[in-house]
C-alpha positions as CSV (number, residue, x, y, z in Angstrom):
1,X,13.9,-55.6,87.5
2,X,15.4,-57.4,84.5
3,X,17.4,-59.2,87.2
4,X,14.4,-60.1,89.4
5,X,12.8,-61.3,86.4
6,X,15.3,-63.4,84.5
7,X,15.8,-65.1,87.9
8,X,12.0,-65.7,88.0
9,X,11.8,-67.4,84.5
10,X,14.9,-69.4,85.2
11,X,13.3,-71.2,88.3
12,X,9.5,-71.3,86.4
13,X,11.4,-73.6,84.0
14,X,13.3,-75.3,86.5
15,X,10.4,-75.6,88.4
16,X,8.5,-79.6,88.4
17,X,6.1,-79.3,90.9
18,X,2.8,-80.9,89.8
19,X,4.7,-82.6,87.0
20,X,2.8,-85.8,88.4
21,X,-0.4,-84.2,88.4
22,X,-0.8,-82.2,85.1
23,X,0.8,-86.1,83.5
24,X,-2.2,-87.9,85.7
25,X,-4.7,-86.1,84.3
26,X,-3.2,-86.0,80.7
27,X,-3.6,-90.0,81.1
28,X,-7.0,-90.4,82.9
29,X,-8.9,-90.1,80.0
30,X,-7.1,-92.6,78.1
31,X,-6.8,-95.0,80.8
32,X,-10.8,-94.6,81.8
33,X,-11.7,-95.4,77.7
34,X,-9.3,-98.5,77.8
35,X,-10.6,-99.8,81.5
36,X,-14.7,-99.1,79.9
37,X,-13.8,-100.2,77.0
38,X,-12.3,-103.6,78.1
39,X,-15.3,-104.1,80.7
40,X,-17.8,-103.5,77.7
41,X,-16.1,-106.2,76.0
42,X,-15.8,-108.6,78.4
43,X,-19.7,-108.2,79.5
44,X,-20.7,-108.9,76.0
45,X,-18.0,-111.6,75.6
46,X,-20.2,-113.3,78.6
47,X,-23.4,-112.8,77.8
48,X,-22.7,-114.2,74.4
49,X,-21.3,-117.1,75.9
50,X,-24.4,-117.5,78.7
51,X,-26.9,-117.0,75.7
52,X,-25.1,-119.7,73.1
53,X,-24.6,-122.3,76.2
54,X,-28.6,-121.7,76.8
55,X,-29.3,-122.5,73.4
56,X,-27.6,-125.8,73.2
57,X,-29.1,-126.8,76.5
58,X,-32.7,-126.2,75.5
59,X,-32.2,-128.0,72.4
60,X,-30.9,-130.6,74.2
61,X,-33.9,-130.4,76.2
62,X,-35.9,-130.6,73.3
63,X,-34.1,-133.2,72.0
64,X,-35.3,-135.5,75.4
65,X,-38.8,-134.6,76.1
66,X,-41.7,-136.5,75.7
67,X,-43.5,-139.3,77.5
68,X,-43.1,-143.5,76.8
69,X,-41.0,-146.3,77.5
70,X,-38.7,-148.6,76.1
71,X,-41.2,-150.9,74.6
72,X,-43.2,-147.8,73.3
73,X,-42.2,-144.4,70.7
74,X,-42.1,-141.1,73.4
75,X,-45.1,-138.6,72.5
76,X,-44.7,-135.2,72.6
77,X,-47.2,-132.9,74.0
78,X,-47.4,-128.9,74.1
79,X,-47.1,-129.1,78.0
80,X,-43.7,-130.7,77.1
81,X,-42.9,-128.1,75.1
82,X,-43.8,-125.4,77.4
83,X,-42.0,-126.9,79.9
84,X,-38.7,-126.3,77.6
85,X,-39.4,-122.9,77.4
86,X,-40.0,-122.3,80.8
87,X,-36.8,-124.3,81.5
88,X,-34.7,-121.9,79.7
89,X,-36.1,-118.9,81.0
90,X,-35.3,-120.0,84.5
91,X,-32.0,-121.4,83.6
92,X,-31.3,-118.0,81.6
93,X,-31.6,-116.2,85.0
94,X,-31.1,-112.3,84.4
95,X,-31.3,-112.7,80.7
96,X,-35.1,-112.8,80.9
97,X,-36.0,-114.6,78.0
98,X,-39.4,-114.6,78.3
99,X,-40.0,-110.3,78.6
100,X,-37.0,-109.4,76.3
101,X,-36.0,-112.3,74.1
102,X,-37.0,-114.7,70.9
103,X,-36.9,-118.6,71.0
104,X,-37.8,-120.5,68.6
105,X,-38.4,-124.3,68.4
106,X,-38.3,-126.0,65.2
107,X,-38.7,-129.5,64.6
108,X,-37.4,-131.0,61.3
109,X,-37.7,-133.8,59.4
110,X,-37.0,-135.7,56.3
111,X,-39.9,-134.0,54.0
112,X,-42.0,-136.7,52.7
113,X,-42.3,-135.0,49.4
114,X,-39.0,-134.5,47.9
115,X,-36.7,-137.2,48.7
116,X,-32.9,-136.1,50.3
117,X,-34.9,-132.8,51.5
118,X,-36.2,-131.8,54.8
119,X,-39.2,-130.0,56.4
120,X,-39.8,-128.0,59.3
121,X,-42.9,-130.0,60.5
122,X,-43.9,-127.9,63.2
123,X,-42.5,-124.6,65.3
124,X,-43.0,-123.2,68.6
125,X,-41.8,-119.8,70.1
126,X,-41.5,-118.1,73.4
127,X,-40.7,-114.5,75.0
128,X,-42.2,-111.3,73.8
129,X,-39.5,-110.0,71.2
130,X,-40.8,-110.1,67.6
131,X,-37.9,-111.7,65.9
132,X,-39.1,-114.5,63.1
133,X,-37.3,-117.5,62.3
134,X,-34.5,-116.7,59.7
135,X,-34.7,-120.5,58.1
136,X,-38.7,-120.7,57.5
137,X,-41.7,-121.4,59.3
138,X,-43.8,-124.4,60.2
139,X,-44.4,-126.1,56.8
140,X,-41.6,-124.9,55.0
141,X,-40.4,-127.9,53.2
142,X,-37.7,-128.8,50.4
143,X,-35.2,-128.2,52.6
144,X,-31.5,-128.5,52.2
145,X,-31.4,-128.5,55.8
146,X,-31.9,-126.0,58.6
147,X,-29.4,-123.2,60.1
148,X,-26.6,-120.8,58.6
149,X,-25.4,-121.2,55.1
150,X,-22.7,-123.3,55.3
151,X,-23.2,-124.9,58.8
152,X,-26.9,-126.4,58.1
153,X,-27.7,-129.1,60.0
154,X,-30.0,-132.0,58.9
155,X,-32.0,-135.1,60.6
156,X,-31.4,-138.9,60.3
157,X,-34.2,-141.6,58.3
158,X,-37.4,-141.4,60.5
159,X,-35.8,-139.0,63.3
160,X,-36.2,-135.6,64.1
161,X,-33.8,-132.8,64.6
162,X,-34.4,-129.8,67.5
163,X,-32.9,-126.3,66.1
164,X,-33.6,-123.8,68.5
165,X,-33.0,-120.1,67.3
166,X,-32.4,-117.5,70.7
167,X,-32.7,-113.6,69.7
168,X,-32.0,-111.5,72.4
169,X,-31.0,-107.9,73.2
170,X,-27.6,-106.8,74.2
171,X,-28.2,-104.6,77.3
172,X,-24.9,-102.2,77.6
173,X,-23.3,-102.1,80.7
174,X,-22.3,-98.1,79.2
175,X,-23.8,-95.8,76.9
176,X,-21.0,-97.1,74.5
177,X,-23.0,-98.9,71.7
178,X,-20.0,-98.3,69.4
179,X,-18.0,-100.6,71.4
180,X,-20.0,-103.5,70.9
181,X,-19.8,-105.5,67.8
182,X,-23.9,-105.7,67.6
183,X,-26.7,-104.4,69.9
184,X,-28.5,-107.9,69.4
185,X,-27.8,-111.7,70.0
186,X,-28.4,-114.6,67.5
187,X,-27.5,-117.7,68.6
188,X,-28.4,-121.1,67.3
189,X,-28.2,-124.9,68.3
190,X,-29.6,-128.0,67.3
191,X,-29.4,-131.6,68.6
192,X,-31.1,-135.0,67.1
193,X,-33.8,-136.4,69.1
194,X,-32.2,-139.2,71.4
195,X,-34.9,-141.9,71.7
196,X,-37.3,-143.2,69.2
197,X,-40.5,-141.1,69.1
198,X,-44.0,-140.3,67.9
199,X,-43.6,-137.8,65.2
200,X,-47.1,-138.3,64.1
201,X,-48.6,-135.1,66.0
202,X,-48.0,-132.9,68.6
203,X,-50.7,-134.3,71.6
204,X,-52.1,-132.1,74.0
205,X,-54.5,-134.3,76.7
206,X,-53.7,-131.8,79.2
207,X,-55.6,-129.5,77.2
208,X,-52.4,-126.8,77.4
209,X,-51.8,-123.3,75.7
210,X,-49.2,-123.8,72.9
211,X,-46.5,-121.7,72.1
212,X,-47.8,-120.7,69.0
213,X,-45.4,-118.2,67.2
């Protein structure tokens, strides 16, 4: 017996079959958190990306609606406005701007009442999230200008300046919040009007809803 039996533990150590298998499953744990992991990072890399490229365009947008010619100043109606909106939405696809996200529309200018300050004269928003503009509402004036401390943007002697503000939630391709550096997108753009227009009023002939925030 003592024979039998030291013979037994000699080829048990000896013994490597399944090695591979007991190291595979060892390492599929870690491999399956790095492989999520870098998925859920790249996802939200994109979408970030899709979201701040969508902002810019709809201020550019923005920044070229209205109705006029050369000899004449554009006007700007609330049709034109909605059209924006519902420009972005399509162009944001998937993102669904208008059931999950925030935009909001401001349009500033030099503030009549303090000179070298600016005013948001008017705002418009779209989609059903509840986020508020984080720079001020629609007659909000004495402006240092408009945007992020530190990378505010201004407007030019009689011309305006779009700044469009896009809150939207992050939508996990996991259950791994704690991968993501936030849950929520808040991306910003601006762009100065390109041709000389009618910054008098907002006109609305067509007799349109507006995007009232």
């Amino acid at each position: 017996m003592p024979i039998r039996l030291s013979r037994f533990t000699t080829r048990f150590r000896r013994a490597d079959r399944g090695l591979a298998l007991l190291e595979f499953a060892l390492a599929l744990p870690v491999f399956l958190l790095m492989a999520l992991t870098g998925a859920e990072l790249c996802n939200y890399i994109t979408v970030r990306m899709r979201v701040s490229q969508l902002a810019l365009q709809m201020a550019d947008n923005a920044a070229r609606m209205g109705e006029g010619s050369q000899l004449s100043a554009k006007t700007v109606s609330e049709t034109d406005i909605n059209d924006v909106f519902i420009g972005g939405n399509m162009q944001g696809g998937a993102l669904n701007l208008r059931n999950t996200g925030r935009v909001i529309l401001s349009d500033l200018e030099a503030d009549p009442n303090h000179a070298g300050k600016y005013k948001i004269m008017w705002q418009r928003c779209y989609g059903s999230g509840t986020h508020a503009s984080k720079f001020g509402t629609a007659g909000t004036d004495n402006l240092t200008g408009i945007g992020p401390a530190g990378s505010q943007v201004t407007t030019q002697t009689d011309n305006a300046t779009m700044f469009v503000e896009i809150y939207l939630p992050y939508k996990p391709l996991l259950t791994l919040g704690t991968m993501i550096p936030s849950t929520t997108f808040d991306e910003f753009a601006s762009m100065s009007v390109r041709d000389r227009r009618d910054l008098t009023q907002i006109y609305n002939n067509e007799k349109a809803t507006a995007s009232s925030c």
